[in-house]
N, CA and C of each residue as an Amber inpcrd file, in Angstrom:
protein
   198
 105.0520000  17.2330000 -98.6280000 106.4380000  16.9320000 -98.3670000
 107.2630000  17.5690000 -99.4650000 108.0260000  18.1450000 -99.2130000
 108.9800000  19.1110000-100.0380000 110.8400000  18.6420000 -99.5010000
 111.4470000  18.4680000-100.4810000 112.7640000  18.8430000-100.2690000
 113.4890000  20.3620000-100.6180000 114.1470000  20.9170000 -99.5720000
 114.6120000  22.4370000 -99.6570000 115.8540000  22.0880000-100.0870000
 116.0890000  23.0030000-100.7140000 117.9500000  23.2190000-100.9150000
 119.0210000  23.8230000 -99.9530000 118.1930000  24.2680000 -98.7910000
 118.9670000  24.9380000 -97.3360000 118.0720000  24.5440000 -96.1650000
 119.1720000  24.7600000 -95.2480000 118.4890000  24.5900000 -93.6970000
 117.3490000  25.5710000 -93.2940000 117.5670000  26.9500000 -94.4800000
 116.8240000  27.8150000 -93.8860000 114.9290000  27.7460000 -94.5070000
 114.7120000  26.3310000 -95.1300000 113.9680000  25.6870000 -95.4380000
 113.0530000  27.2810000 -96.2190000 113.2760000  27.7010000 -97.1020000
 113.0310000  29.0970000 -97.9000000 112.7160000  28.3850000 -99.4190000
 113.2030000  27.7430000-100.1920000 113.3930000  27.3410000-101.6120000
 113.2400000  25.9940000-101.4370000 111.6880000  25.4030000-102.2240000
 111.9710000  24.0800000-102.5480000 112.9670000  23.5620000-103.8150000
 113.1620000  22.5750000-103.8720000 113.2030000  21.7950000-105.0020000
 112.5460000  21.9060000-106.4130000 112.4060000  22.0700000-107.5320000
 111.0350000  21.8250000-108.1900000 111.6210000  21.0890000-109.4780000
 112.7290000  20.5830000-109.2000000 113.0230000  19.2210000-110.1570000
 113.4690000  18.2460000-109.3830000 112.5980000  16.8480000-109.7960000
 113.1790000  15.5740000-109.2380000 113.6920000  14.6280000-110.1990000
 114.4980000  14.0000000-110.0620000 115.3450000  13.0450000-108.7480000
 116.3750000  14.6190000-108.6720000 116.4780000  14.6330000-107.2560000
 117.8440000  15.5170000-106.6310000 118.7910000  14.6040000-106.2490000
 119.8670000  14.5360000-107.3670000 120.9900000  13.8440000-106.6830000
 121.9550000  14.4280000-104.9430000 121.8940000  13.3810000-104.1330000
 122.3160000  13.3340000-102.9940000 123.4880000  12.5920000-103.1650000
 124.8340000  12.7420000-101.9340000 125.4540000  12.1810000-101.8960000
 125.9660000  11.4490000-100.5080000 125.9210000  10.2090000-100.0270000
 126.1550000  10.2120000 -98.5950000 127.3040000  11.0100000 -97.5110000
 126.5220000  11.2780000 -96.6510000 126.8600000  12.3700000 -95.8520000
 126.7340000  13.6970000 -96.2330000 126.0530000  13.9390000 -97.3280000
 125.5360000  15.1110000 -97.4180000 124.2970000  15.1990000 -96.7070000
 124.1070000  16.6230000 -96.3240000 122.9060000  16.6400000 -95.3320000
 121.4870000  17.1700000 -96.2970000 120.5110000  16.8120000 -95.9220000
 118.9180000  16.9550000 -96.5640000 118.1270000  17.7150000 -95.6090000
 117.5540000  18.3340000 -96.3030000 116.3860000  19.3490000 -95.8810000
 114.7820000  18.7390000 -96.1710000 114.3210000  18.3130000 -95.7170000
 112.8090000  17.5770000 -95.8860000 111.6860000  18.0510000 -95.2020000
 111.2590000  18.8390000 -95.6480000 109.7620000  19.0800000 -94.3830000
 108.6790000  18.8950000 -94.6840000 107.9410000  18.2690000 -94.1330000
 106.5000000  17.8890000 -93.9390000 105.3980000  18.6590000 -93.2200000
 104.3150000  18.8580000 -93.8560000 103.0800000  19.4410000 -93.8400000
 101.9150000  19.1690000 -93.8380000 100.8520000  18.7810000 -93.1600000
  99.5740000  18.8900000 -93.4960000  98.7730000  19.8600000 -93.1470000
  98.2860000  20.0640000 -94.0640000  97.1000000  21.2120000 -94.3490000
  95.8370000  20.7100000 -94.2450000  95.2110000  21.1650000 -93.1210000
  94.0270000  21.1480000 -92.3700000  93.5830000  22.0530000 -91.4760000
  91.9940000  21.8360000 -91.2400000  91.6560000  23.0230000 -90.6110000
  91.1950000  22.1160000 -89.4700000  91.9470000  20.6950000 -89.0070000
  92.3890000  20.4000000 -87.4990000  93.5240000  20.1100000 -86.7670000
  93.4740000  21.5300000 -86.0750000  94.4830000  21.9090000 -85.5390000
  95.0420000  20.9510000 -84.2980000  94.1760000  19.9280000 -84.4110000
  94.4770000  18.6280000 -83.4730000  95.5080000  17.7760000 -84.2500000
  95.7960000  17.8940000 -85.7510000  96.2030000  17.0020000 -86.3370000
  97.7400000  16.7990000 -86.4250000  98.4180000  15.8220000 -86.3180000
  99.7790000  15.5990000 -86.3110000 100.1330000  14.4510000 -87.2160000
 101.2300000  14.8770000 -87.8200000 102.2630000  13.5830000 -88.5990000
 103.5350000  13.0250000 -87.6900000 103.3830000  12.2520000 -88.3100000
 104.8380000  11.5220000 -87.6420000 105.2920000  10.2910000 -88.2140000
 106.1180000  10.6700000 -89.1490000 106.9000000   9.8960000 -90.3190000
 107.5880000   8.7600000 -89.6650000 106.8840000   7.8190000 -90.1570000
 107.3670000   6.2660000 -89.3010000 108.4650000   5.7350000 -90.4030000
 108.7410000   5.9390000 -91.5400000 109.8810000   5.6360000 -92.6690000
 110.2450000   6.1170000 -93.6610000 111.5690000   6.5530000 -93.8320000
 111.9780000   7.0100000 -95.4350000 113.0590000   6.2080000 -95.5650000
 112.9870000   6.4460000 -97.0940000 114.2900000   5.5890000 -97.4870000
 114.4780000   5.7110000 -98.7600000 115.4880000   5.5880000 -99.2280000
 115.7220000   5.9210000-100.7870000 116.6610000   4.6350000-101.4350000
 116.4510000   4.4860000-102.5710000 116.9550000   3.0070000-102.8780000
 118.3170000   3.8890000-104.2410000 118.8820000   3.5200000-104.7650000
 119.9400000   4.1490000-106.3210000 119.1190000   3.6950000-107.3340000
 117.4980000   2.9900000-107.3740000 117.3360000   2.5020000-108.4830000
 115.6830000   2.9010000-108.2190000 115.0460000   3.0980000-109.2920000
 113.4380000   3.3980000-109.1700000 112.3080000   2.4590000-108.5670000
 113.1530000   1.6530000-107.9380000 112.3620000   0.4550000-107.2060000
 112.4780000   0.0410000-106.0310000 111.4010000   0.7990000-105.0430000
 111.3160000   0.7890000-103.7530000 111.5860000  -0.6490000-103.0880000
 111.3320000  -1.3020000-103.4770000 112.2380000  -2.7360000-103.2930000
 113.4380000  -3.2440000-103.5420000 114.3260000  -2.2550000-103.8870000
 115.5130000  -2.5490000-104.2570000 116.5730000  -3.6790000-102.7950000
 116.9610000  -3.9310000-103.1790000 117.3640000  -4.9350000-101.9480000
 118.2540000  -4.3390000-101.3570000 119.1010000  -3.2840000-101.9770000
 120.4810000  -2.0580000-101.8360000 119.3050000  -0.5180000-101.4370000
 119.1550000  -0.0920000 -99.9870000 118.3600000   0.9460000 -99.9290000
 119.1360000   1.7790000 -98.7480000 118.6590000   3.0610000 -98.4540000
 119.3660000   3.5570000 -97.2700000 118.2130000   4.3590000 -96.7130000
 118.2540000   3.7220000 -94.8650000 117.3080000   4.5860000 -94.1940000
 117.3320000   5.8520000 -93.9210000 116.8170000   6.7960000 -93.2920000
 116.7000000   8.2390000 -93.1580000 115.6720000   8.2150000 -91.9660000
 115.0820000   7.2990000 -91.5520000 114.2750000   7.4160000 -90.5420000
 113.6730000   5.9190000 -91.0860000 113.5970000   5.1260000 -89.6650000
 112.8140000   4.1530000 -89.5690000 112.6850000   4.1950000 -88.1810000
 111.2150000   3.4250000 -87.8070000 110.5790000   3.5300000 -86.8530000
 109.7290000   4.6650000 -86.5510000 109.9380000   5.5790000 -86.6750000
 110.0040000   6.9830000 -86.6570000 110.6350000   7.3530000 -85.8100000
């Protein structure tokens, strides 16, 4: 899983935390690397909280359910 800096998904990221701002748009793509070509992901949740603690009670979805 990589965050890009464009739609044209070309350049990751390679410093984290990337400050975001709401309603700015994100580039995220996901990958697995395998040699079965049967294999699929399918991201059932993201979410990002303002504080280093995935439990933060203040969080914002990006995908739930998937």
């Amino acid at each position: 899983m990589d965050m890009f800096m464009s739609d044209k998904y070309e350049k990751p990221y390679d410093s984290y935390p990337v400050i975001q701002y709401l309603g700015q748009p994100m580039y995220i793509g996901v990958a697995a690397i395998s040699k079965d070509s049967e294999l699929v992901l399918f991201p059932q949740r993201c979410f990002a909280t303002p504080t280093n603690d995935a439990d933060d009670a203040k969080f914002y979805n990006f995908i739930d359910k998937g």
